[in-house]
PDB file of N, CA, C and O in Angstrom:
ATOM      1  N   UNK A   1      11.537  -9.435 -29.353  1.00  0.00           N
ATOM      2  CA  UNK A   1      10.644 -10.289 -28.613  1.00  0.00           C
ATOM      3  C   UNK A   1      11.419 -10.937 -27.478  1.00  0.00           C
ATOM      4  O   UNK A   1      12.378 -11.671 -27.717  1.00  0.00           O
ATOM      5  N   UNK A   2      10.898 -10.599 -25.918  1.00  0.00           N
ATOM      6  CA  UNK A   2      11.374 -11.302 -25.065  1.00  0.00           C
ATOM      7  C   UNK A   2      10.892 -13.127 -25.007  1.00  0.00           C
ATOM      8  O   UNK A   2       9.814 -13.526 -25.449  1.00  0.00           O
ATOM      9  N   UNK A   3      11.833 -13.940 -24.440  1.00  0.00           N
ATOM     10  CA  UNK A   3      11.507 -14.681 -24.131  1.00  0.00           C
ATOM     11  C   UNK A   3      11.576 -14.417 -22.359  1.00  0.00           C
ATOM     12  O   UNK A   3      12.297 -13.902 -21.504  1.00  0.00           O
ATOM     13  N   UNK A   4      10.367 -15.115 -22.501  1.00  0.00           N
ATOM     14  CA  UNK A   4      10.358 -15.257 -20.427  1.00  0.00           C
ATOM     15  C   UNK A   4       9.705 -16.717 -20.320  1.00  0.00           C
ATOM     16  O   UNK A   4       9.021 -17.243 -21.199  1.00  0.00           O
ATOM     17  N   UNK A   5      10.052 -17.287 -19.049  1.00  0.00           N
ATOM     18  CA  UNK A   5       9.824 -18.340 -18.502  1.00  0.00           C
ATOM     19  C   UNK A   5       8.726 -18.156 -17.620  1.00  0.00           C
ATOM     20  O   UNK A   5       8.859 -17.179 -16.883  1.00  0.00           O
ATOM     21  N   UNK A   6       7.664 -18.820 -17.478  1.00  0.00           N
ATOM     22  CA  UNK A   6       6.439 -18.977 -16.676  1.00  0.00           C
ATOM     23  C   UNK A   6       6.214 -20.054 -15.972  1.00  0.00           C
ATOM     24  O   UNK A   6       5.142 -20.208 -15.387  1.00  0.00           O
ATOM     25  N   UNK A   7       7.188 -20.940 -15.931  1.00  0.00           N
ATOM     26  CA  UNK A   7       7.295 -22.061 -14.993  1.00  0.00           C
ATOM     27  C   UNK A   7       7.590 -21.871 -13.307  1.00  0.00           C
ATOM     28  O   UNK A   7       8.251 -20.929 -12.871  1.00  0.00           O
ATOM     29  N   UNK A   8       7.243 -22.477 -12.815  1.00  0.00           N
ATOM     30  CA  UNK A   8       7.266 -22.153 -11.729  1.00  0.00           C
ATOM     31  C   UNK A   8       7.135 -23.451 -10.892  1.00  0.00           C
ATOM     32  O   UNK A   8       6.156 -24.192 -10.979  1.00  0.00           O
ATOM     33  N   UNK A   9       8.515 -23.740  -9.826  1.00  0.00           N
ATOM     34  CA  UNK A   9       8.127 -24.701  -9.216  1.00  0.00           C
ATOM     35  C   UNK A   9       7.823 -25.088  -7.737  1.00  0.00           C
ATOM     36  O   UNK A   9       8.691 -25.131  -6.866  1.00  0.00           O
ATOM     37  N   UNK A  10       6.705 -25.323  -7.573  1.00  0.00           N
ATOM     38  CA  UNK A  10       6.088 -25.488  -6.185  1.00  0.00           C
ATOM     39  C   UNK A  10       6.588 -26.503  -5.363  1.00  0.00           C
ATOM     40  O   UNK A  10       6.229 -27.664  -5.557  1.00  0.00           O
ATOM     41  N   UNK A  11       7.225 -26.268  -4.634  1.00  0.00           N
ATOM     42  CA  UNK A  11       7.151 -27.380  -2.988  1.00  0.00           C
ATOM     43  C   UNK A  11       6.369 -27.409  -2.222  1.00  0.00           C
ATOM     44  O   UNK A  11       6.337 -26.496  -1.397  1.00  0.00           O
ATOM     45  N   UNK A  12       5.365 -28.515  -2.170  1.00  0.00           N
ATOM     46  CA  UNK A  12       4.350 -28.358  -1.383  1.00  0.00           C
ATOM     47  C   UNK A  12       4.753 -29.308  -0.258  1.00  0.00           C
ATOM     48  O   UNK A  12       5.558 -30.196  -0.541  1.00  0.00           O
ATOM     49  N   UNK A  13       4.278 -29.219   1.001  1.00  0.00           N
ATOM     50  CA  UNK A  13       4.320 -30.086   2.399  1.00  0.00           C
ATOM     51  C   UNK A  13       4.148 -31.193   2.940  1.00  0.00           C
ATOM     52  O   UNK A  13       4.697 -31.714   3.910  1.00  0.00           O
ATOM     53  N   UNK A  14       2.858 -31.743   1.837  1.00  0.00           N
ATOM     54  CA  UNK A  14       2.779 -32.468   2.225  1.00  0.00           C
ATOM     55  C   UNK A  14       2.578 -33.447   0.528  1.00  0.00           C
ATOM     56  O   UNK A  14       1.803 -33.290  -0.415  1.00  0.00           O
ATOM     57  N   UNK A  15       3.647 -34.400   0.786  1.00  0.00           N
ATOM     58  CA  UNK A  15       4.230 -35.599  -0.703  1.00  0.00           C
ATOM     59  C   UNK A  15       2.382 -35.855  -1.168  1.00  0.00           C
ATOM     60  O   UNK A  15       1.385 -35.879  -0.447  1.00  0.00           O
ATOM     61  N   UNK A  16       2.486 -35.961  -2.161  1.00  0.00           N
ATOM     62  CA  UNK A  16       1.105 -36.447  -3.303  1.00  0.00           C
ATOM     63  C   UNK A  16       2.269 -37.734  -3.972  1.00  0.00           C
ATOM     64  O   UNK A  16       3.469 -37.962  -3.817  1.00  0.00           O
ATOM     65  N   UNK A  17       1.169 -38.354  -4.752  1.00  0.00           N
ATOM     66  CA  UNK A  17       2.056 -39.507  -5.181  1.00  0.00           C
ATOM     67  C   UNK A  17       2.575 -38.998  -6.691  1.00  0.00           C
ATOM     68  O   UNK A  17       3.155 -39.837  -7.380  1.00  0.00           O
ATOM     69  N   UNK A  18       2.456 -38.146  -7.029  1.00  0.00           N
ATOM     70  CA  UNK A  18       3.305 -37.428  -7.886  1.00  0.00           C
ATOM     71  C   UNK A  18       4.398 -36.878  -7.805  1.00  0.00           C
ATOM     72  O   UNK A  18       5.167 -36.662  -8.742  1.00  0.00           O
ATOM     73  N   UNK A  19       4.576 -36.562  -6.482  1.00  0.00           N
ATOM     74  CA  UNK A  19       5.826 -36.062  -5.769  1.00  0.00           C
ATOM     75  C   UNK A  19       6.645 -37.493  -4.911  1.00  0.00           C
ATOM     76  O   UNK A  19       7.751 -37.610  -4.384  1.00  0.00           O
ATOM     77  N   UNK A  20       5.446 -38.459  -5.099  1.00  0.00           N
ATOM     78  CA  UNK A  20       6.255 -39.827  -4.624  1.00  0.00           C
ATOM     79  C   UNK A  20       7.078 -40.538  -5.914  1.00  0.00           C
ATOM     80  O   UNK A  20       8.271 -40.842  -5.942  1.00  0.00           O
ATOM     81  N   UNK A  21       6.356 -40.658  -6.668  1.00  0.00           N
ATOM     82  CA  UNK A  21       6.836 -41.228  -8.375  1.00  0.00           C
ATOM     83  C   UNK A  21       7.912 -40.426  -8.773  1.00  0.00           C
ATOM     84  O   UNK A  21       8.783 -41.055  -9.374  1.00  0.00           O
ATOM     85  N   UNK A  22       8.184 -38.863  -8.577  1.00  0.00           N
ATOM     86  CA  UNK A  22       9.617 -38.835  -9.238  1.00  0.00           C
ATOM     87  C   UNK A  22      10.513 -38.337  -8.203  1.00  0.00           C
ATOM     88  O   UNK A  22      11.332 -37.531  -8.646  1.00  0.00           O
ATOM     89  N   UNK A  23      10.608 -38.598  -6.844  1.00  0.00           N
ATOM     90  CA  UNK A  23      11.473 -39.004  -6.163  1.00  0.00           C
ATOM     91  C   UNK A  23      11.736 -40.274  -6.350  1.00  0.00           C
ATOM     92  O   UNK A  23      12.758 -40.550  -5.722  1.00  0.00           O
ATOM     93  N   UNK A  24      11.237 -41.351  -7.010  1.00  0.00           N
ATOM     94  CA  UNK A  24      11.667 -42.867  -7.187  1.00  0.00           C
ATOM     95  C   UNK A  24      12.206 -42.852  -8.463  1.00  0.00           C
ATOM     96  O   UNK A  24      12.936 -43.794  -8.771  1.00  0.00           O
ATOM     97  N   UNK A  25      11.982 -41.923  -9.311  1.00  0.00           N
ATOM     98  CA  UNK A  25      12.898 -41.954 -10.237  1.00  0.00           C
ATOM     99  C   UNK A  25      13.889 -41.370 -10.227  1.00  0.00           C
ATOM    100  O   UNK A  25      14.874 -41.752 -10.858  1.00  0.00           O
ATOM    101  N   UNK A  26      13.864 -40.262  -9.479  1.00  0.00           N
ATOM    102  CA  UNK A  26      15.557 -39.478  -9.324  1.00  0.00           C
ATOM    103  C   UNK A  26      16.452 -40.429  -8.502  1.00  0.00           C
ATOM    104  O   UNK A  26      17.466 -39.920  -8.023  1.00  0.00           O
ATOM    105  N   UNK A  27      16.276 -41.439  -8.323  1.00  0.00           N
ATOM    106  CA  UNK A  27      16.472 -42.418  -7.098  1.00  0.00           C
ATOM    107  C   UNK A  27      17.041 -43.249  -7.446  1.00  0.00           C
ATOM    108  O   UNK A  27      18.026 -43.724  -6.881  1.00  0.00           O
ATOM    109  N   UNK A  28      16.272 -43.820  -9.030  1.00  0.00           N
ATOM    110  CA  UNK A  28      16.998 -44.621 -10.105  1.00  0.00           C
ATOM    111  C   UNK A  28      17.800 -44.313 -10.647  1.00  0.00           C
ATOM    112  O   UNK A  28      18.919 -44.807 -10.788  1.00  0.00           O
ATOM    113  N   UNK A  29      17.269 -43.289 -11.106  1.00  0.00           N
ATOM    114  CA  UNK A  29      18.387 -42.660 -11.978  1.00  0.00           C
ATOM    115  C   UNK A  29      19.800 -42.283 -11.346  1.00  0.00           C
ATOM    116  O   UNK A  29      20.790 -42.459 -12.058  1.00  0.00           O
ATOM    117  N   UNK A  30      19.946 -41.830 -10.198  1.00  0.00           N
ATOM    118  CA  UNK A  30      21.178 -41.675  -9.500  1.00  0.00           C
ATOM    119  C   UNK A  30      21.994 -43.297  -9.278  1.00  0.00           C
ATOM    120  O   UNK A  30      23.208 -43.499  -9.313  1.00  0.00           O
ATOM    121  N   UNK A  31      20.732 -44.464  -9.016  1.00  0.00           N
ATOM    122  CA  UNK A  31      21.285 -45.600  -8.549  1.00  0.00           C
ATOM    123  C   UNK A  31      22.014 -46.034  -9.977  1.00  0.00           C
ATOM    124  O   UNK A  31      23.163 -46.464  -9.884  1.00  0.00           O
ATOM    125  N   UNK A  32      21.546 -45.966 -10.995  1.00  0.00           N
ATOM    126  CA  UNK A  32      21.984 -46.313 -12.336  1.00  0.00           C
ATOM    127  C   UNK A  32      23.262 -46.176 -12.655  1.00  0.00           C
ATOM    128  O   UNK A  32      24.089 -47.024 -12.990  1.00  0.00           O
ATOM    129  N   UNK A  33      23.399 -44.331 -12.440  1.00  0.00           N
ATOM    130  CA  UNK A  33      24.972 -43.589 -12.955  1.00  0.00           C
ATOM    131  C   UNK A  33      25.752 -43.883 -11.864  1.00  0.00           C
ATOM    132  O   UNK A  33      26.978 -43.827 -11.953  1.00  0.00           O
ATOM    133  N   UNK A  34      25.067 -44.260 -10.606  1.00  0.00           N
ATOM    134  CA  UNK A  34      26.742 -44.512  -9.524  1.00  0.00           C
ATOM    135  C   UNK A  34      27.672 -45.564  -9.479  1.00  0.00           C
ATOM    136  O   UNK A  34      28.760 -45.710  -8.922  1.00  0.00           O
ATOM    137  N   UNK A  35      26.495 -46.725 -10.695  1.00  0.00           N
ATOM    138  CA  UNK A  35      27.505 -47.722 -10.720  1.00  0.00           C
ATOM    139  C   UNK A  35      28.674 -47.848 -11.096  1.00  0.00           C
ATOM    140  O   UNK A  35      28.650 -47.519 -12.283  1.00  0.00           O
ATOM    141  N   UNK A  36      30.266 -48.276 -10.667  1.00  0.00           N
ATOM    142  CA  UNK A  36      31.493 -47.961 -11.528  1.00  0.00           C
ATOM    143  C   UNK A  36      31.525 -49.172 -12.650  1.00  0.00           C
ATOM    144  O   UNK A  36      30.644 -50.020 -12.794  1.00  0.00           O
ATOM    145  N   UNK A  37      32.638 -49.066 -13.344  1.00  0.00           N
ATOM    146  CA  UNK A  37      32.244 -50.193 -14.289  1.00  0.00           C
ATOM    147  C   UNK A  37      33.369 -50.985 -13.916  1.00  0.00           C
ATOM    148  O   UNK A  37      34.297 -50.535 -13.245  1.00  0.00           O
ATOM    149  N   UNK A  38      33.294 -52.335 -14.401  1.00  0.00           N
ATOM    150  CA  UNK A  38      34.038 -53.236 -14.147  1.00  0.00           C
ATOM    151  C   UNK A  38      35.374 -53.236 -14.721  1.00  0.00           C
ATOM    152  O   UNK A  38      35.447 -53.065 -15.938  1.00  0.00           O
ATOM    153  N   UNK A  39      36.499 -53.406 -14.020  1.00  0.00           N
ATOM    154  CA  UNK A  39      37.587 -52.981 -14.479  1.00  0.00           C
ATOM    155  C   UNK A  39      37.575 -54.101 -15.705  1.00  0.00           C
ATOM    156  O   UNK A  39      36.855 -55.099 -15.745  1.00  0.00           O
ATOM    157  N   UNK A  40      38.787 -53.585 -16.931  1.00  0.00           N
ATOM    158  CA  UNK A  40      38.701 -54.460 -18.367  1.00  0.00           C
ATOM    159  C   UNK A  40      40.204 -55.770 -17.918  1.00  0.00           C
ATOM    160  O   UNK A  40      40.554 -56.679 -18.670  1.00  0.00           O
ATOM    161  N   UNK A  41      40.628 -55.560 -16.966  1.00  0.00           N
ATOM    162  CA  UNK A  41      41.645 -56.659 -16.669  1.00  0.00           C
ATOM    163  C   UNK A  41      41.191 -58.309 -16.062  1.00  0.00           C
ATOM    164  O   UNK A  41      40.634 -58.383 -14.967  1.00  0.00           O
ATOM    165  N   UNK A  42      41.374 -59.101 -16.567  1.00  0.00           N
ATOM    166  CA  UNK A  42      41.265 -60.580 -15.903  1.00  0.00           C
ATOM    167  C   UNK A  42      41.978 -60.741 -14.596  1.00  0.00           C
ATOM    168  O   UNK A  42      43.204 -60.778 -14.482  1.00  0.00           O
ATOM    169  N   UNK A  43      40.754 -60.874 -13.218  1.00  0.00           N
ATOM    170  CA  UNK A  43      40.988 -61.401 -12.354  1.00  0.00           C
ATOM    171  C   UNK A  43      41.174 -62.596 -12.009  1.00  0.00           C
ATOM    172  O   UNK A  43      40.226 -63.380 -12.038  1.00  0.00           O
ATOM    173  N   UNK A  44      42.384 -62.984 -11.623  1.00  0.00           N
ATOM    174  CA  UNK A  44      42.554 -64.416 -10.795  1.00  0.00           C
ATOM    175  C   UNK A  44      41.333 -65.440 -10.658  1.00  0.00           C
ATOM    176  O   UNK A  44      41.109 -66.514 -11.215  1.00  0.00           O
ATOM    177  N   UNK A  45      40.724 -64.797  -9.833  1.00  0.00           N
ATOM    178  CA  UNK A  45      39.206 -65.378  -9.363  1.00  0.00           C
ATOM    179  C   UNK A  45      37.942 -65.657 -10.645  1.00  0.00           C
ATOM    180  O   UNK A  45      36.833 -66.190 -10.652  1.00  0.00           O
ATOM    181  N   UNK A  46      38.411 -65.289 -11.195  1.00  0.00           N
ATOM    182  CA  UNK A  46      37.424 -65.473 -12.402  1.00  0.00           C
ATOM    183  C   UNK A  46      38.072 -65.822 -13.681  1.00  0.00           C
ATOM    184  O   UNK A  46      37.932 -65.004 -14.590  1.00  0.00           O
ATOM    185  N   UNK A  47      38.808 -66.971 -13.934  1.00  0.00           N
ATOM    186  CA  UNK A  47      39.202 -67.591 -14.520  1.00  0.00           C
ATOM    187  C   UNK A  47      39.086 -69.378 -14.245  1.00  0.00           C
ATOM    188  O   UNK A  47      39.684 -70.077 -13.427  1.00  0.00           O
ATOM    189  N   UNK A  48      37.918 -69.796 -15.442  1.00  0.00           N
ATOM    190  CA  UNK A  48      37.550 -70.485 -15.288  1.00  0.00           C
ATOM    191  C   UNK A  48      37.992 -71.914 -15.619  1.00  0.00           C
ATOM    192  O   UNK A  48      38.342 -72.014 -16.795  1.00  0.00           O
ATOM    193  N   UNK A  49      38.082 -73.185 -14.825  1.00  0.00           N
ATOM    194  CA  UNK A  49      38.422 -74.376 -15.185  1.00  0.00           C
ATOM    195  C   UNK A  49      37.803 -75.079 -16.200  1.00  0.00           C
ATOM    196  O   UNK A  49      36.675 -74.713 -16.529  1.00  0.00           O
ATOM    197  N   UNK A  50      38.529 -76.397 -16.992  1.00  0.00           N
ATOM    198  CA  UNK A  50      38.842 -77.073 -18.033  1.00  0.00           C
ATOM    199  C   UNK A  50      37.079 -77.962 -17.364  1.00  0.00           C
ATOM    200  O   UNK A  50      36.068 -78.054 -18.061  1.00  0.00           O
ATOM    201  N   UNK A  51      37.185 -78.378 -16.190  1.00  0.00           N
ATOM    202  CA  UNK A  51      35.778 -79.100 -15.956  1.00  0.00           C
ATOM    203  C   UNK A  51      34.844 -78.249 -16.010  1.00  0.00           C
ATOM    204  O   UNK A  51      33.753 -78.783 -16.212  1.00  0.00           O
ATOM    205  N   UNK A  52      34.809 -76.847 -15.888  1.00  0.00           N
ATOM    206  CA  UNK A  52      33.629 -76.252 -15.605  1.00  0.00           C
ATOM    207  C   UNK A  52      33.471 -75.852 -17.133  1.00  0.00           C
ATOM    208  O   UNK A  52      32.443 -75.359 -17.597  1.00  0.00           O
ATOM    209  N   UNK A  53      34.755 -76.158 -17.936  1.00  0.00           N
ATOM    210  CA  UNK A  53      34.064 -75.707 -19.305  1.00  0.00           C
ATOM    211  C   UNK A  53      33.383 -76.886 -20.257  1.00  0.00           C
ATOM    212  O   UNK A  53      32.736 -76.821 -21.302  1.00  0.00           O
ATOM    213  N   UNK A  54      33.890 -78.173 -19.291  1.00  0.00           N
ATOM    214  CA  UNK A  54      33.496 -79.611 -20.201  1.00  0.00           C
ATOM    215  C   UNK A  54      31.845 -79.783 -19.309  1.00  0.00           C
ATOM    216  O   UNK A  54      30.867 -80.416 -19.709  1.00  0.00           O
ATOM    217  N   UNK A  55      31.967 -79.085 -18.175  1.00  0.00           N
ATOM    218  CA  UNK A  55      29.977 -78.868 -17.443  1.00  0.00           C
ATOM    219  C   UNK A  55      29.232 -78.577 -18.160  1.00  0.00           C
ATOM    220  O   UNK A  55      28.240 -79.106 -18.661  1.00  0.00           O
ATOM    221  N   UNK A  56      29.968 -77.219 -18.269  1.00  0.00           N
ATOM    222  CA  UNK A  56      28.599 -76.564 -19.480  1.00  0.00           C
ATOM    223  C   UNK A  56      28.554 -76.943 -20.729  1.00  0.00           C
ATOM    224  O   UNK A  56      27.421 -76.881 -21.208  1.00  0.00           O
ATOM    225  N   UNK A  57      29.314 -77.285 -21.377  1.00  0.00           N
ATOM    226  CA  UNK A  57      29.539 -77.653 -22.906  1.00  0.00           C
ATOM    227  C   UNK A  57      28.069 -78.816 -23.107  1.00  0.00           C
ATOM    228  O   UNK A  57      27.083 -78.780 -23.843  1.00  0.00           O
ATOM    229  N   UNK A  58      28.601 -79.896 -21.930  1.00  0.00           N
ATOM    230  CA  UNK A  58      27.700 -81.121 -21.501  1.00  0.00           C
ATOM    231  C   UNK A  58      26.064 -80.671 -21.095  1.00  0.00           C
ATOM    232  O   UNK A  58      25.035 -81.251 -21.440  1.00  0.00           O
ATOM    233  N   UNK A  59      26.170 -79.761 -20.465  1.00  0.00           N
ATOM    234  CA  UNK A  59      24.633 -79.046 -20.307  1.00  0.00           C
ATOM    235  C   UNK A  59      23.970 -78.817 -21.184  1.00  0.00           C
ATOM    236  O   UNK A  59      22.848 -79.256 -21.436  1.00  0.00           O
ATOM    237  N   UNK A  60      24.840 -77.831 -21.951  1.00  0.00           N
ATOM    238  CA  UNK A  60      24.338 -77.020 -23.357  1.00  0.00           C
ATOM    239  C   UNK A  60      23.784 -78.699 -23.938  1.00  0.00           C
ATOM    240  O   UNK A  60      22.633 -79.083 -23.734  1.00  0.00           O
ATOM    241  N   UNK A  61      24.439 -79.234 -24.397  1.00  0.00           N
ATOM    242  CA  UNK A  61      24.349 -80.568 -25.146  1.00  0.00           C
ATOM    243  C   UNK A  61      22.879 -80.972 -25.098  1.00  0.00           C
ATOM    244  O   UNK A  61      22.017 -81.043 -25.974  1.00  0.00           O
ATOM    245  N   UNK A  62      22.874 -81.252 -23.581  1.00  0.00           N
ATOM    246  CA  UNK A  62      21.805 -81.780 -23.109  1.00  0.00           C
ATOM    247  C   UNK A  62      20.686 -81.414 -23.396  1.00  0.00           C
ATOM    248  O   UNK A  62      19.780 -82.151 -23.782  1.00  0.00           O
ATOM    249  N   UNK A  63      20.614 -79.854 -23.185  1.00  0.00           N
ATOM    250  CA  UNK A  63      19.189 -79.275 -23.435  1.00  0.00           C
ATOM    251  C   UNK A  63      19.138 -78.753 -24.303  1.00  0.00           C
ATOM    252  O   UNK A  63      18.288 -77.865 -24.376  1.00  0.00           O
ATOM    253  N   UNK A  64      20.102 -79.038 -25.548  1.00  0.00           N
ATOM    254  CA  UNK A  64      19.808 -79.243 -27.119  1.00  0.00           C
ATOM    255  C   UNK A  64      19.420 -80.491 -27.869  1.00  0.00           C
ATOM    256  O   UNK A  64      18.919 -80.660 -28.981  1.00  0.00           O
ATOM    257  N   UNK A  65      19.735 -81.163 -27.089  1.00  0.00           N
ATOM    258  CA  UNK A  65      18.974 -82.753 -27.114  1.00  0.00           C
ATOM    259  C   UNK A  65      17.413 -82.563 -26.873  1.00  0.00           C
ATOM    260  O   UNK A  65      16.722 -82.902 -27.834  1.00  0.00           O
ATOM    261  N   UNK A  66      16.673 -82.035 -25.651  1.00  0.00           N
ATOM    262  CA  UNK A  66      15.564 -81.803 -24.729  1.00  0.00           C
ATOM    263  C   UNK A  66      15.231 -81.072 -26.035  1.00  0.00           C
ATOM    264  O   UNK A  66      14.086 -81.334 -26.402  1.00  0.00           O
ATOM    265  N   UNK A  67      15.784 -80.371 -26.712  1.00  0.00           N
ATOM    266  CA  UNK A  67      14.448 -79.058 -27.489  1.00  0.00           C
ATOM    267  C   UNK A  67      14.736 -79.158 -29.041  1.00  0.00           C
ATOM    268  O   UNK A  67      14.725 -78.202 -29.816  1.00  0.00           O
ATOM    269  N   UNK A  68      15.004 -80.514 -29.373  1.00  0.00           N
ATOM    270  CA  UNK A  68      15.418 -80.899 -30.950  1.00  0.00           C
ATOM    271  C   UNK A  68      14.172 -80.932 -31.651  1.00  0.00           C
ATOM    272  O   UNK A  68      14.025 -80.512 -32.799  1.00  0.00           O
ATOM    273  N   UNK A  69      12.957 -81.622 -30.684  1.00  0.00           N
ATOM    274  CA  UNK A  69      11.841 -81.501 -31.733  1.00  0.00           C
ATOM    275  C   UNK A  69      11.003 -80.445 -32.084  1.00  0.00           C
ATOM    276  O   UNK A  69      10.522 -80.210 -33.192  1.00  0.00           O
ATOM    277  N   UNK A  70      10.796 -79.486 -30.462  1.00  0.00           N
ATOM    278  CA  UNK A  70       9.875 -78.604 -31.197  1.00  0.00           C
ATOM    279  C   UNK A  70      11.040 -77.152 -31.445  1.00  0.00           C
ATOM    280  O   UNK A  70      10.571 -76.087 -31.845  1.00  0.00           O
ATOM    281  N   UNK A  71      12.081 -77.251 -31.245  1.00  0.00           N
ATOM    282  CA  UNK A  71      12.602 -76.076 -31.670  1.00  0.00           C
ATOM    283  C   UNK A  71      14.295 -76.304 -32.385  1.00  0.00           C
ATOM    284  O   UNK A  71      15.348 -76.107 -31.778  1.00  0.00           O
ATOM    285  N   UNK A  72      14.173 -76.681 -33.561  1.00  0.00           N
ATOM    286  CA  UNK A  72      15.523 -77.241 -34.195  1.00  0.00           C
ATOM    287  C   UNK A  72      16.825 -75.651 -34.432  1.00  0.00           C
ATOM    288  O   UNK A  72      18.046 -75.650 -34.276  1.00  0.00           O
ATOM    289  N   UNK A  73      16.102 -74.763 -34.751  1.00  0.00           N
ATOM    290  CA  UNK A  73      16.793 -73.788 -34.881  1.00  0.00           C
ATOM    291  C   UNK A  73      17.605 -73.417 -33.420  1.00  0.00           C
ATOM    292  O   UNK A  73      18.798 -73.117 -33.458  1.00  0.00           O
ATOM    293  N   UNK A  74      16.809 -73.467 -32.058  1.00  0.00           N
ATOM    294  CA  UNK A  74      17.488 -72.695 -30.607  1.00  0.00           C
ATOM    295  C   UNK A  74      18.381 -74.643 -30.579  1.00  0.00           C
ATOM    296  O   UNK A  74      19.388 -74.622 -29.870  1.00  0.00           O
ATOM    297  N   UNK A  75      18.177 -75.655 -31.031  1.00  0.00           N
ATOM    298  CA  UNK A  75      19.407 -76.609 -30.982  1.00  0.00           C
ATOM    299  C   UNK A  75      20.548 -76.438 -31.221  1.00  0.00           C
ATOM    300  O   UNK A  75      21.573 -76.637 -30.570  1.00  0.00           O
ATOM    301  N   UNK A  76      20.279 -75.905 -32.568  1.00  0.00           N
ATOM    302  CA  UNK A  76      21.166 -75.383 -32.992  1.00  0.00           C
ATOM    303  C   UNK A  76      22.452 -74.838 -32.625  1.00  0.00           C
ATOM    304  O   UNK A  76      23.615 -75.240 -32.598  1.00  0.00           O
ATOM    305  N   UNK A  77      21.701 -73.573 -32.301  1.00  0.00           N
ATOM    306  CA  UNK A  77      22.661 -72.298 -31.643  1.00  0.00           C
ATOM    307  C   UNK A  77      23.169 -72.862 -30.022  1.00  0.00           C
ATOM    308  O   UNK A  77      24.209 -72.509 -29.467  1.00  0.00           O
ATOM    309  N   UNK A  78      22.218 -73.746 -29.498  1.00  0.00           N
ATOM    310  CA  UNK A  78      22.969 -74.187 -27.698  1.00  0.00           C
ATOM    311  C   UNK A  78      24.460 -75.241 -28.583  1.00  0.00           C
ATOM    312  O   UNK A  78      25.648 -74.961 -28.423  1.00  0.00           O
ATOM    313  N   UNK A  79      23.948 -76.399 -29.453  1.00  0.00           N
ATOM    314  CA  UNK A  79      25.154 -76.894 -29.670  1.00  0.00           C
ATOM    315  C   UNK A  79      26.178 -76.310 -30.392  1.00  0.00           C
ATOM    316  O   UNK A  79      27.129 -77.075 -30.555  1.00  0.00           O
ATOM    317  N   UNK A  80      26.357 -74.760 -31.082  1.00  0.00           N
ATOM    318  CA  UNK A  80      27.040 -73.764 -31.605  1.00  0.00           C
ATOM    319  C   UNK A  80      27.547 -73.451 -30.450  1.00  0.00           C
ATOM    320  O   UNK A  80      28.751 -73.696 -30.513  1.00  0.00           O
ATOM    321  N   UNK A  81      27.204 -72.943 -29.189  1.00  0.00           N
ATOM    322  CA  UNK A  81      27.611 -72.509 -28.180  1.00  0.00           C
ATOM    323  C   UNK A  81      28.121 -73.258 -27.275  1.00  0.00           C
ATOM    324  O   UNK A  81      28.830 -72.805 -26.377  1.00  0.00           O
ATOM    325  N   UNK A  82      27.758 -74.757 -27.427  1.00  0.00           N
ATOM    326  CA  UNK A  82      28.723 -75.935 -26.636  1.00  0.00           C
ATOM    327  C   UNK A  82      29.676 -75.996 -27.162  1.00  0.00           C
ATOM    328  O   UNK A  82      30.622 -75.989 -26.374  1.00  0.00           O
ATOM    329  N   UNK A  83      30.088 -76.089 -28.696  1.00  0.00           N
ATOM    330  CA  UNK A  83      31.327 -76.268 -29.224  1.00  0.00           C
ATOM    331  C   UNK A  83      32.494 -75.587 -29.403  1.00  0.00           C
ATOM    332  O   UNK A  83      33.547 -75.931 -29.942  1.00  0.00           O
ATOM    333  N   UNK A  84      31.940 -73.912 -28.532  1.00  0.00           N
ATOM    334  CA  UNK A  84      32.645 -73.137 -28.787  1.00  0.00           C
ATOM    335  C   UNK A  84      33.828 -73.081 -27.108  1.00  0.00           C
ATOM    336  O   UNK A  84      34.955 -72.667 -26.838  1.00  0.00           O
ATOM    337  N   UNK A  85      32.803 -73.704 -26.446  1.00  0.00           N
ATOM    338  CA  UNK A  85      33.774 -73.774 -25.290  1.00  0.00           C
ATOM    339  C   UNK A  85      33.322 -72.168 -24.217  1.00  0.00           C
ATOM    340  O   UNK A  85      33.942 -71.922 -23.183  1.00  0.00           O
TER     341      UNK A  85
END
């Protein structure tokens, strides 16, 4: 038993929005995989200060204070995540 292929693919002249929709996805999809990834070494520039970690700690705080009554559990976890620095 042969197998044969009966597909066949047409280029037509003038774009239909079917031919618009997956040119926007081959589009994505290329934009997706070209990204490189971030190198795994600590840059200079992104090493963060002792105030900017006592900012947020103080933030977190805050708007675990703001959401104690109707949501005790997400308090929780912001002042878990303030204390961790």
């Amino acid at each position: 038993m042969s197998a044969s292929n009966n597909l066949t693919y047409n280029d037509f002249a003038t774009p239909s929005y079917a031919s618009n929709v997956a040119n926007a996805a081959r589009q994505l999809v290329a934009a997706l995989f070209a990204v490189k990834p971030r190198p795994a070494v600590v840059v200079a520039d992104e090493v963060v200060s002792q105030r900017q970690i006592e900012a947020s700690s103080s933030w977190l705080n805050r708007l675990a204070n703001d959401c104690e009554r109707h949501s005790p559990n997400l308090s929780a976890e912001l002042r878990y995540m303030a204390s961790r620095g």
